[in-house]
N, CA and C of each residue as an Amber inpcrd file, in Angstrom:
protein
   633
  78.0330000  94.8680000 181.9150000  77.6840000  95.7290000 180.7720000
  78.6380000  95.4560000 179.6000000  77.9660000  94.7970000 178.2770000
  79.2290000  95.0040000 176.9970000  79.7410000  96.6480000 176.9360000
  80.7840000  96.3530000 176.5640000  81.5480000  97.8450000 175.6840000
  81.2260000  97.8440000 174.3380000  81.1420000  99.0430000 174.1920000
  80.2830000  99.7110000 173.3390000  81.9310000  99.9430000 172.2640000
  81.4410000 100.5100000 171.1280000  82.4630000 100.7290000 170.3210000
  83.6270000 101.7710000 170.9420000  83.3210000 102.6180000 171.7640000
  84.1920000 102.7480000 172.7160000  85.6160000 102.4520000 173.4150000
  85.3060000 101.3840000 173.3370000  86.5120000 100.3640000 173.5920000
  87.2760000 100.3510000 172.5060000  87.1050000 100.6340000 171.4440000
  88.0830000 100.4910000 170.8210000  88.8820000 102.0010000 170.3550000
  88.1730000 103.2140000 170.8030000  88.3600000 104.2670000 170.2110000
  89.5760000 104.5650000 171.9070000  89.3950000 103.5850000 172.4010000
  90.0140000 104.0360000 174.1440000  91.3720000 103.4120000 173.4710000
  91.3190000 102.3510000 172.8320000  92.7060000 101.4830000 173.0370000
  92.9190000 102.0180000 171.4110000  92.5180000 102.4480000 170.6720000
  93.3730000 103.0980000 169.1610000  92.7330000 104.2810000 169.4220000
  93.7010000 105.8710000 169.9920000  92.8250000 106.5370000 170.2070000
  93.5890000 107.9860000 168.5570000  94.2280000 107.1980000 167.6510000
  94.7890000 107.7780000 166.6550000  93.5770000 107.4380000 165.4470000
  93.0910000 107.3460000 165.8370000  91.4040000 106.8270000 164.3520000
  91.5620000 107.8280000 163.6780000  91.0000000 107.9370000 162.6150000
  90.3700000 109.5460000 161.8200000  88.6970000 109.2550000 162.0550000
  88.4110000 110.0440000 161.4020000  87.0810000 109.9500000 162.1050000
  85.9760000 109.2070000 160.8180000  86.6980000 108.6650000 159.5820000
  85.8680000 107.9070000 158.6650000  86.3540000 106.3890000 159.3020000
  87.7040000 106.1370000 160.2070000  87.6540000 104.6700000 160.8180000
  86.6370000 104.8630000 162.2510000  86.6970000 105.5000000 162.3310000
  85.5600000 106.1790000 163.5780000  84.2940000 105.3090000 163.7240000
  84.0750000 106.1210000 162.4520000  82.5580000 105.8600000 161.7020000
  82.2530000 104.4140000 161.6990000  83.3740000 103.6250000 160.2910000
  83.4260000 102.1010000 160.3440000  83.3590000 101.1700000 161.5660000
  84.4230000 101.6110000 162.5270000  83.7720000 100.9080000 163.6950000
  82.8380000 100.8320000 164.1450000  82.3350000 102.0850000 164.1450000
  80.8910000 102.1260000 165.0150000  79.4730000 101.6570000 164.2280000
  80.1960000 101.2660000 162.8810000  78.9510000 100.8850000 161.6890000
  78.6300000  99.0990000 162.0090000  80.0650000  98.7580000 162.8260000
  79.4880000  97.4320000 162.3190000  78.6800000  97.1150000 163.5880000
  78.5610000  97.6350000 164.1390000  77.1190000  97.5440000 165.4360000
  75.9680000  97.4420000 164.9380000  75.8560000  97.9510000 163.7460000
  74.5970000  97.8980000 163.1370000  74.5320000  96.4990000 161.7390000
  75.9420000  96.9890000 161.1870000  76.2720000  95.9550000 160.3780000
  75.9530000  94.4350000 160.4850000  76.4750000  93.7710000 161.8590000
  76.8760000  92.4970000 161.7000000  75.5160000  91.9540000 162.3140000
  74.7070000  92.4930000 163.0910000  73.0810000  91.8090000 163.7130000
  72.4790000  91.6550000 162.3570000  72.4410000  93.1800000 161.6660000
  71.5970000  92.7620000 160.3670000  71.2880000  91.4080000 159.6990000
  73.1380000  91.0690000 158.9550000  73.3480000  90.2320000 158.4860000
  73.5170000  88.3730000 158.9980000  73.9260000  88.5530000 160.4770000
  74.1560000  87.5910000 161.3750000  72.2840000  87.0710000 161.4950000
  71.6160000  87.8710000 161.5630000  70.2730000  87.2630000 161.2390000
  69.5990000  86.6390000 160.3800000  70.0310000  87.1260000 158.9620000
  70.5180000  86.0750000 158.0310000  71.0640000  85.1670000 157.9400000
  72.1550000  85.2810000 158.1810000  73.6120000  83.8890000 158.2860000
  74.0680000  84.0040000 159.2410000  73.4400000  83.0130000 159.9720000
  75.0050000  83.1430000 161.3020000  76.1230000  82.8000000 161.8290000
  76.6990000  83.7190000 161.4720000  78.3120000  83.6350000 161.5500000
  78.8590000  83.8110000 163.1690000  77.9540000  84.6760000 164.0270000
  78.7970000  84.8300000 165.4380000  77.5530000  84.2690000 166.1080000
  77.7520000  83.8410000 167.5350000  76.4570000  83.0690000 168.2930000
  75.7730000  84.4420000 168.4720000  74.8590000  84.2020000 168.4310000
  73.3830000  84.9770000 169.2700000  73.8670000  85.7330000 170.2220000
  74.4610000  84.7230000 171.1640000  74.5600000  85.4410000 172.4190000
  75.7610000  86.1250000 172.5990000  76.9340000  85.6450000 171.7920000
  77.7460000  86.7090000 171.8370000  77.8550000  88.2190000 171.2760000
  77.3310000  87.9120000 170.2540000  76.5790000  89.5580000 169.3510000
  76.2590000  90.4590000 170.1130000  76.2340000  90.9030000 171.4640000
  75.9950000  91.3130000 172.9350000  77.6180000  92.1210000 173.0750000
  78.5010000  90.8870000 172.5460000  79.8460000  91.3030000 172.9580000
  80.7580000  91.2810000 171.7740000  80.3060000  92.4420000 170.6280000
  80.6870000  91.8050000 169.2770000  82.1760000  92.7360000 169.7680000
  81.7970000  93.5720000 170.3200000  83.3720000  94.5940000 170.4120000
  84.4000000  94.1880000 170.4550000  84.4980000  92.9930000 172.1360000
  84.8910000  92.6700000 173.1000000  85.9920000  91.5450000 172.0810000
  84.4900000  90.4980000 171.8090000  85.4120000  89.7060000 171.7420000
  85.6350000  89.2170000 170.4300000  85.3940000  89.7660000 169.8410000
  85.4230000  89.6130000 168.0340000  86.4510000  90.7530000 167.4370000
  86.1040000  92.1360000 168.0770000  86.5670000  92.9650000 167.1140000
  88.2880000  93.5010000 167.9480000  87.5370000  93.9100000 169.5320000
  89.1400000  94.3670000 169.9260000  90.1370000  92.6730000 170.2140000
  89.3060000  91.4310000 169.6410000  90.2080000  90.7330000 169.9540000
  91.2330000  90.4970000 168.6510000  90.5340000  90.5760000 167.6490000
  91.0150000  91.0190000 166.2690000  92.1220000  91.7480000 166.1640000
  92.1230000  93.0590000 166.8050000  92.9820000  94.4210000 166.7300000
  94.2960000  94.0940000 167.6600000  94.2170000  92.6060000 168.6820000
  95.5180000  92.4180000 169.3200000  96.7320000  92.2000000 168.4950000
  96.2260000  91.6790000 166.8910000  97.6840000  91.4690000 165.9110000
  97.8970000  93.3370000 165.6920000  97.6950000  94.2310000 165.8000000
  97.6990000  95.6630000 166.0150000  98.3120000  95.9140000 166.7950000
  98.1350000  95.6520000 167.7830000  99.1040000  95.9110000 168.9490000
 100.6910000  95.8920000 169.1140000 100.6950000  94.3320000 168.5230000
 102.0130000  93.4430000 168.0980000 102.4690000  93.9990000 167.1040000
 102.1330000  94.3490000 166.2120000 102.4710000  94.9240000 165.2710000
 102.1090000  96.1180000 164.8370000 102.2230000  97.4350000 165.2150000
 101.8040000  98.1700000 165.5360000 101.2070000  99.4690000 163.9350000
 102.0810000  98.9070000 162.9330000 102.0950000  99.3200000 161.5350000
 102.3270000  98.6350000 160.6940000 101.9600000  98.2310000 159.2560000
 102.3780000  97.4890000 157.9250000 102.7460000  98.4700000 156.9660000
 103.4380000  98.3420000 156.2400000 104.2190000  99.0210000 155.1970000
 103.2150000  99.1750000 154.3180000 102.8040000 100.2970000 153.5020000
 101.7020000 100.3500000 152.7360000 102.3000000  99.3060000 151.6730000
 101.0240000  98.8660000 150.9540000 100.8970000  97.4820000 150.0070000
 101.2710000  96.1880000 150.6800000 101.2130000  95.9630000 151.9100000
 101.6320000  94.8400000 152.4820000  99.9950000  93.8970000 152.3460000
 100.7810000  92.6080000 151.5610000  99.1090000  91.6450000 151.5190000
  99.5670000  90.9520000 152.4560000  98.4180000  90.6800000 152.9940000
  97.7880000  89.8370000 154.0330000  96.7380000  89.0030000 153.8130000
  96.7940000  87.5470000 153.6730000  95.6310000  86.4440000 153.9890000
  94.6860000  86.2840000 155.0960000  93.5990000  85.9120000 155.1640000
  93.3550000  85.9220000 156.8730000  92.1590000  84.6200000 155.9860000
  92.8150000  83.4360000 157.0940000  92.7740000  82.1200000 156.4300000
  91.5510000  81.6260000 157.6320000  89.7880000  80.8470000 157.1060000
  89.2250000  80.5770000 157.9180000  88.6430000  82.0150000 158.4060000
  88.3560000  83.1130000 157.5530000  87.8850000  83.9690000 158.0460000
  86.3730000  84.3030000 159.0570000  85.5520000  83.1220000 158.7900000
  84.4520000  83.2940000 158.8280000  83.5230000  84.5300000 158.3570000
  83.1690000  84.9080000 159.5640000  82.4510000  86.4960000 159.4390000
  82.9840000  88.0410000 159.3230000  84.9100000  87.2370000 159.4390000
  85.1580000  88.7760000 158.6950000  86.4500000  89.2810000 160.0870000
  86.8150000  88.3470000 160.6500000  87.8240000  88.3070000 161.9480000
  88.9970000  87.4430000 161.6800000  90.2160000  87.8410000 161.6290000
  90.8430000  89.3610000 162.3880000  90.6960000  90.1110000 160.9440000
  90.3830000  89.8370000 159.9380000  90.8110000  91.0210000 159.0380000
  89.8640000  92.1150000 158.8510000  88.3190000  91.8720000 158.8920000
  87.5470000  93.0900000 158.3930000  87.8750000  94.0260000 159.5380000
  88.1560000  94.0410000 160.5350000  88.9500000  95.3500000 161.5780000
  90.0740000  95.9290000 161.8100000  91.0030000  94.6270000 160.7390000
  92.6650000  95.0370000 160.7190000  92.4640000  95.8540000 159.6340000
  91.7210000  95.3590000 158.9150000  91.0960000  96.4620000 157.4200000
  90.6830000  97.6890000 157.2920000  90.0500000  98.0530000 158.4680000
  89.5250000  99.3460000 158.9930000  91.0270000 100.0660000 159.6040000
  91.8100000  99.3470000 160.3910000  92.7280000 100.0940000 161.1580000
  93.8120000 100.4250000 160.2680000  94.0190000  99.5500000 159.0170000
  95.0470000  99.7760000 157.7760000  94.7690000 100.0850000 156.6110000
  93.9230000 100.9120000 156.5430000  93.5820000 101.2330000 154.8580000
  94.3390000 100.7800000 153.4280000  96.1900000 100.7870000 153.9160000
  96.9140000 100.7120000 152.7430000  97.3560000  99.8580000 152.9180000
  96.9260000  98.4140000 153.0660000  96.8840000  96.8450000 152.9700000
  96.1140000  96.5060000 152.3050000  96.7130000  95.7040000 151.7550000
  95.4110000  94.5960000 151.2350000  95.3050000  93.6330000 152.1140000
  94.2200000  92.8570000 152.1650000  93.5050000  92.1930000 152.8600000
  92.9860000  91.1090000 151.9870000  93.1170000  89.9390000 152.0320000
  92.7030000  88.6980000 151.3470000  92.1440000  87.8510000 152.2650000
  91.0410000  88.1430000 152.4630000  90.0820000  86.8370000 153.2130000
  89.5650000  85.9180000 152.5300000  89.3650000  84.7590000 153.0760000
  89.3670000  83.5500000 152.7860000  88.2270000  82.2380000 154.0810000
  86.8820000  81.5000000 153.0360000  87.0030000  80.7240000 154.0090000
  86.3810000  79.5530000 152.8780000  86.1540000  78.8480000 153.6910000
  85.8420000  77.7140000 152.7530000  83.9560000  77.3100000 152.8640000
  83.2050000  77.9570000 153.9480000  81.9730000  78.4420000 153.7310000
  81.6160000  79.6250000 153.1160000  80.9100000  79.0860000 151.7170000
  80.2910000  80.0630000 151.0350000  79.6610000  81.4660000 151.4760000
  78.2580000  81.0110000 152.7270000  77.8060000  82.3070000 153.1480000
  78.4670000  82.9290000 154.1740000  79.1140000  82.6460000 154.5040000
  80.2640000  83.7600000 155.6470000  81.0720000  84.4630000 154.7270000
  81.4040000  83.9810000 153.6300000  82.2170000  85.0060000 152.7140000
  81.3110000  85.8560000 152.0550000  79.8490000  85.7100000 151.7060000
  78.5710000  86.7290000 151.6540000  78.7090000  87.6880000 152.8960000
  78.6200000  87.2450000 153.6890000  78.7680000  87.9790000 155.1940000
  79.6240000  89.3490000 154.8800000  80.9430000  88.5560000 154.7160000
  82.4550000  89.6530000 154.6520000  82.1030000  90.5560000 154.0800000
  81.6290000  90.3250000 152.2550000  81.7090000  90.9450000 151.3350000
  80.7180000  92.1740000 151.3360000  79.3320000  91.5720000 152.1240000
  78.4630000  92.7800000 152.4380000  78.7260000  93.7950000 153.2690000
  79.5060000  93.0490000 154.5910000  80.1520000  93.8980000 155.8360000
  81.2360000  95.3380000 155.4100000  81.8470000  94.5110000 154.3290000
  82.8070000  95.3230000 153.7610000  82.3860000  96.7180000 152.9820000
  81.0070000  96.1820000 151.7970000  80.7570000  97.2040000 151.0530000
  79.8170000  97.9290000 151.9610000  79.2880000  98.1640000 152.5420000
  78.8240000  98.4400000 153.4340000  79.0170000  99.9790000 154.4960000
  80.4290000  99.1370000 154.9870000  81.2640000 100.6450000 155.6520000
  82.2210000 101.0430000 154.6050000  82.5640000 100.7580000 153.5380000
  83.4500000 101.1110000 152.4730000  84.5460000 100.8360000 152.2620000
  84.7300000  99.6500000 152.7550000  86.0370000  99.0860000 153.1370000
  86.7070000  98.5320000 151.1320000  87.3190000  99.6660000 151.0470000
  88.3270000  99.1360000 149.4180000  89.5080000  98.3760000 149.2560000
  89.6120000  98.1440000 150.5920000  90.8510000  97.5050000 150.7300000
  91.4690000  95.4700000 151.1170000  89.9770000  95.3090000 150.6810000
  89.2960000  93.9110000 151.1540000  88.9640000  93.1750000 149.9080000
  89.3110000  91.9910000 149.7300000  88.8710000  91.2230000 148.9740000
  88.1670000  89.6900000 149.4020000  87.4790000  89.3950000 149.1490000
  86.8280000  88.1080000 150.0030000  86.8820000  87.1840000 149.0040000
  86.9110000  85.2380000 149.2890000  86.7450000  84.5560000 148.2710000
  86.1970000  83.3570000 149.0510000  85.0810000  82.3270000 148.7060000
  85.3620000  81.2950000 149.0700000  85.9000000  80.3790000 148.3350000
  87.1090000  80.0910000 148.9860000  88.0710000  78.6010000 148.7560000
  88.7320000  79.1000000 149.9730000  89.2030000  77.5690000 149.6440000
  90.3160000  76.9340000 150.7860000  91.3360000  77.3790000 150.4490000
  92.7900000  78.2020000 151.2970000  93.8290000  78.7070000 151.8040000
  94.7310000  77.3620000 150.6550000  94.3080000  75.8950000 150.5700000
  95.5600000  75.5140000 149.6440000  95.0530000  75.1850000 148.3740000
  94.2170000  76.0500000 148.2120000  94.1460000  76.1390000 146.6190000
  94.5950000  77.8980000 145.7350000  94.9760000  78.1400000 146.6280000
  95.5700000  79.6820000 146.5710000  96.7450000  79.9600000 145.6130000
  97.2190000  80.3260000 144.5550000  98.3840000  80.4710000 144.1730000
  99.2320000  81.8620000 144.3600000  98.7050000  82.6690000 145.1750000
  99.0780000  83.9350000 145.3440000 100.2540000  84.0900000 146.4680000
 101.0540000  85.0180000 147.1920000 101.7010000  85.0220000 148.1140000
 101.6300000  86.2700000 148.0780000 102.1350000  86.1860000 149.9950000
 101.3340000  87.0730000 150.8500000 102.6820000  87.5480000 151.8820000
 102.5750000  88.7270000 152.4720000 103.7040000  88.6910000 153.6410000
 103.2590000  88.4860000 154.9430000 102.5220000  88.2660000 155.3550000
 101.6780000  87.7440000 156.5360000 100.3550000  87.0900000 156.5470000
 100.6200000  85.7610000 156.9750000  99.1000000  85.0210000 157.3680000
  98.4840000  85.1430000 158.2860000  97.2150000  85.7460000 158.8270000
  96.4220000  85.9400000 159.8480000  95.2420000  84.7080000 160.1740000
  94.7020000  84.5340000 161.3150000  93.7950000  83.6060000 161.5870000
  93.0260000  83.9460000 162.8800000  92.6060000  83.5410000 163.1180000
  91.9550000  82.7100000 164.6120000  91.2660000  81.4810000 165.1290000
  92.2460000  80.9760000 165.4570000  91.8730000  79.8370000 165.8530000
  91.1980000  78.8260000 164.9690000  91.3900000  78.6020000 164.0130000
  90.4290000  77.3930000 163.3860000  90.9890000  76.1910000 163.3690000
  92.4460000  76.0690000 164.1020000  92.9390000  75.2650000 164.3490000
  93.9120000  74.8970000 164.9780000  94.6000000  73.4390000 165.0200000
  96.0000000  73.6060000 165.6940000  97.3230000  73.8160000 164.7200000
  97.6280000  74.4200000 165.5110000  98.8220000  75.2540000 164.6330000
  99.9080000  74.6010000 163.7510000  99.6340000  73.4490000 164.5650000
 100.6950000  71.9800000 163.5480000  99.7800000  71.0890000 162.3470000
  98.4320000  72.1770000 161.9730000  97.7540000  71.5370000 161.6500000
  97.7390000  72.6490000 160.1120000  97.8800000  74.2510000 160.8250000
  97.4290000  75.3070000 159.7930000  98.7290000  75.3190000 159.1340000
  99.8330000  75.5130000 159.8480000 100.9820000  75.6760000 158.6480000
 101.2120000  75.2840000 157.3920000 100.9520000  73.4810000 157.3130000
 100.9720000  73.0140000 155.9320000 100.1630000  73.6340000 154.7750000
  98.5780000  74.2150000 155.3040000  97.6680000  74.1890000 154.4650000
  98.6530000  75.7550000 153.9940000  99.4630000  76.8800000 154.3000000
  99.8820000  78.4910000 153.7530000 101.3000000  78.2010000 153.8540000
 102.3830000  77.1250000 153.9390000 103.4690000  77.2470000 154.1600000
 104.3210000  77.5860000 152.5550000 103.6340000  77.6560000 151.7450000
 104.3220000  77.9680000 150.1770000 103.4250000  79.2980000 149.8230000
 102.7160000  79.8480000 150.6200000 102.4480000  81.0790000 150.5830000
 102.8380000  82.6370000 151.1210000 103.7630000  82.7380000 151.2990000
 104.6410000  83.9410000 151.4580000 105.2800000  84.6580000 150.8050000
 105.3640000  86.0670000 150.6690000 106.6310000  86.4540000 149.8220000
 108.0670000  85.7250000 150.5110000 109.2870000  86.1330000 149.5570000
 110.7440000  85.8640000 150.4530000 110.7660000  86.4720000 150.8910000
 110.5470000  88.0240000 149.9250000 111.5770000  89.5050000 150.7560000
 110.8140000  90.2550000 151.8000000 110.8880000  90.4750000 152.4700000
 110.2470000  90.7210000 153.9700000 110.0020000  92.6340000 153.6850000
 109.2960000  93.3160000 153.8260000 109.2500000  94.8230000 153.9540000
 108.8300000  95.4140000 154.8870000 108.7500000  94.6430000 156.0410000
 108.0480000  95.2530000 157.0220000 109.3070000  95.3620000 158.4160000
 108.6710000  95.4420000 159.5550000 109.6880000  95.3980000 160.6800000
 109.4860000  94.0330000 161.2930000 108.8450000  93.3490000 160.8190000
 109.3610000  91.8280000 162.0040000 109.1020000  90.7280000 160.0060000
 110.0890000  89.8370000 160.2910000 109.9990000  89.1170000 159.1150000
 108.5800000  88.4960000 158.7440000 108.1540000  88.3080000 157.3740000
 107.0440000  87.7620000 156.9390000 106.8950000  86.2810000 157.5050000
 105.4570000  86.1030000 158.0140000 105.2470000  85.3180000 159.0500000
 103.5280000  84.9270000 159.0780000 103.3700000  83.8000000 160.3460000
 101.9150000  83.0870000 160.4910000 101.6420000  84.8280000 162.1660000
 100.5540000  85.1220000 161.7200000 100.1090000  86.3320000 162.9910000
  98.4390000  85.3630000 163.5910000  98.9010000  84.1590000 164.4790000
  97.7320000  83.9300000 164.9550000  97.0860000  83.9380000 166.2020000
  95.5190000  84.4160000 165.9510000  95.0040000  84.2150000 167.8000000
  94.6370000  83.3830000 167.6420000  95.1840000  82.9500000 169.4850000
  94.9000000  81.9350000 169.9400000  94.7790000  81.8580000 171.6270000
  93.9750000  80.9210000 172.0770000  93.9750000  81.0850000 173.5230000
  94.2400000  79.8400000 173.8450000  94.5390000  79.9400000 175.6740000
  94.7730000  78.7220000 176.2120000  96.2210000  78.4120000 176.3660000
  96.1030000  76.5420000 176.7510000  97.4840000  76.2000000 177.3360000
  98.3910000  76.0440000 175.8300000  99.5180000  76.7180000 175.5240000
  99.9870000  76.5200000 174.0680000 100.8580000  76.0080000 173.8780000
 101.4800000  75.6910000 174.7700000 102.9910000  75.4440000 174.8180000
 103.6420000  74.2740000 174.0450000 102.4090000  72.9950000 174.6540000
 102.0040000  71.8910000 173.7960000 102.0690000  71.6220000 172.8700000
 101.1890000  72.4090000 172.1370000 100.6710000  72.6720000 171.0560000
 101.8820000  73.4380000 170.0830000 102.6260000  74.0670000 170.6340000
 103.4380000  74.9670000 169.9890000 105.0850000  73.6150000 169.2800000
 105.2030000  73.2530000 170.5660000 106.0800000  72.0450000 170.7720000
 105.6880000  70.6420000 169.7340000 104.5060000  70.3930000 169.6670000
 104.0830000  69.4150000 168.6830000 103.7870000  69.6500000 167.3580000
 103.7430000  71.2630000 167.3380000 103.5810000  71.9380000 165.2540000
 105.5520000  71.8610000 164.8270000 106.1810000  71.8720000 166.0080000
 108.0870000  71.6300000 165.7460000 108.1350000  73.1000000 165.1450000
 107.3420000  74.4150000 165.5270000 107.0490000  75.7700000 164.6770000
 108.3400000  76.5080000 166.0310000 108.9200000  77.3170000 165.1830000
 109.4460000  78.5970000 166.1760000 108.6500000  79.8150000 166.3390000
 108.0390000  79.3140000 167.2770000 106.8120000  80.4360000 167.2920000
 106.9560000  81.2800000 168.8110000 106.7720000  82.5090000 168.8070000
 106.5510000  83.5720000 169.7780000 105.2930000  83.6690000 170.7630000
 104.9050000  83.7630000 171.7810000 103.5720000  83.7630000 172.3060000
 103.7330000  84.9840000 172.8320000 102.9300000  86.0070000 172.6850000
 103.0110000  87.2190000 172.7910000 101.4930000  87.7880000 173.6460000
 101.0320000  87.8950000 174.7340000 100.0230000  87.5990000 175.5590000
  99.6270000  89.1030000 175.0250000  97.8400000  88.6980000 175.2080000
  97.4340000  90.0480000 175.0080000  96.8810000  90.7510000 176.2220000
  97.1920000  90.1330000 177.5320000  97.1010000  91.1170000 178.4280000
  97.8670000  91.8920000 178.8590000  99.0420000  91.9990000 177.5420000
 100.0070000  93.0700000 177.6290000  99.7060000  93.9900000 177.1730000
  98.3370000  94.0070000 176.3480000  97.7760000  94.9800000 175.5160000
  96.3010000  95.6620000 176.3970000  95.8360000  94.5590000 176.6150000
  94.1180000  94.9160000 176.9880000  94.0310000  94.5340000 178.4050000
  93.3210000  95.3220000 179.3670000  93.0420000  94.9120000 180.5860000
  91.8940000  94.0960000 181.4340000  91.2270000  94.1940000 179.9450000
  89.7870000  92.8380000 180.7590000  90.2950000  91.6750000 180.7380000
  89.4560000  90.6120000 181.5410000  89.6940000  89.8170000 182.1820000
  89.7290000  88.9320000 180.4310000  88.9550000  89.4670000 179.8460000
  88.9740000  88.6740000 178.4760000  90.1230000  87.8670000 177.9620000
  90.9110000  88.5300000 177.7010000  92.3360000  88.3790000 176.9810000
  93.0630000  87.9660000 178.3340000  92.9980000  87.4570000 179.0630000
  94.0910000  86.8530000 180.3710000  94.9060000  85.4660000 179.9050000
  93.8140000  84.6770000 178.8560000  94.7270000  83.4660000 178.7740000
  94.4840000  83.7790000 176.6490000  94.6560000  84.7720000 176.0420000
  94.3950000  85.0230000 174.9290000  96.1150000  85.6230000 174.2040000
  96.5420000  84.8860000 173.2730000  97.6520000  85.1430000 172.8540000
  97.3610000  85.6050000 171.3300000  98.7600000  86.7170000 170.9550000
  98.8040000  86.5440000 169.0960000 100.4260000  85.5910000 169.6590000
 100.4250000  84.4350000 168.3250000 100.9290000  83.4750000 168.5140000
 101.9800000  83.9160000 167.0900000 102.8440000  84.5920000 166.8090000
 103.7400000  84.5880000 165.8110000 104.7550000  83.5290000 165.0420000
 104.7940000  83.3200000 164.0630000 105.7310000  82.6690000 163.7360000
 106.2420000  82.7040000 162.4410000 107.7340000  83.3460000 162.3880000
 108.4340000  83.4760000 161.5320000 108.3580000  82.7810000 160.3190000
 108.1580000  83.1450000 158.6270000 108.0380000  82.2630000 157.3800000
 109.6230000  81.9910000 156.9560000
């Protein structure tokens, strides 16, 4: 059986009840539009909770609060993951999504106005044509990690305002170690079955690394 929005009201059980709402909107939200453009497979849309949205909310976990006005990139956004749910869980962030396909950033922008999300900005371009800086870069997976740094590494603030220094916040799954060792990155692997108990997240990391 998928979990129902549920799942997420079990593992953030501090919501108000207008993030309530938003969660439970994009059940309706993302089939609409995903039928239009598709941004998540068919068959996972079954398990948009699971593995899109509470996998999203594991940089939440790790980080459990942002300092209001803290910007955030979320580079390769596609359809709106990790940020259109870190967006919902942080109202007083900004949120700068980013992808380099046009209609997935249609996607975001509708997803967003939609449940009322004001705290979101969507664009398509590419992460190094950006001149802005940010105190945390978010992702998932769109790549290898010795691959994403170059494209946001002159994108950071210096001065750090939060509780862990301004930094790359990425998911990622699998063997990393490799991978971690060949980006030459000082990076943290921080497992999210320290967070979530389905079998989902068993080999699913937020992968940190200090700017």
């Amino acid at each position: 059986m998928n979990p129902t929005v549920d799942i997420i009201y079990n593992y953030f059980p501090r919501l108000t009840e207008k993030q309530k709402q938003q969660f439970a909107q994009l059940a309706e939200v993302y089939p609409f539009w995903n039928n239009q453009i598709n941004v998540i497979s068919r068959k996972d849309m079954d398990s948009l909770y699971l593995h899109h949205v509470l996998h999203s909310l594991g940089i939440a976990k790790f980080i459990t609060d942002f300092t209001p006005g803290t910007r955030i990139l979320d580079v390769g956004t596609g359809g709106g993951f990790p940020g259109i749910p870190l967006a919902i869980l942080f109202p007083l962030v900004k949120f700068h999504l980013v992808d380099s396909i046009g209609k997935k950033i249609k996607v975001v922008r509708e997803v967003a106005q939609a449940i009322g999300l004001e705290n979101v900005e969507a664009d398509h371009i590419r992460a190094e044509q950006l001149d802005y800086k940010y105190d945390f870069v978010i992702s998932r997976a769109v790549t290898r990690l010795g691959e994403f740094a170059p494209w946001i590494r002159n994108k950071f603030e210096k001065k750090d305002k939060n509780g862990i220094p301004n930094g790359i916040l990425y998911l990622k799954g699998g063997e990393l170690k490799e991978e971690i060792k060949e980006s030459k990155l000082k990076a943290e692997l921080h497992p999210l079955s320290s967070y979530f108990t389905e079998d989902f997240f068993d080999t699913k990391y937020v992968v940190y690394v200090p700017m």
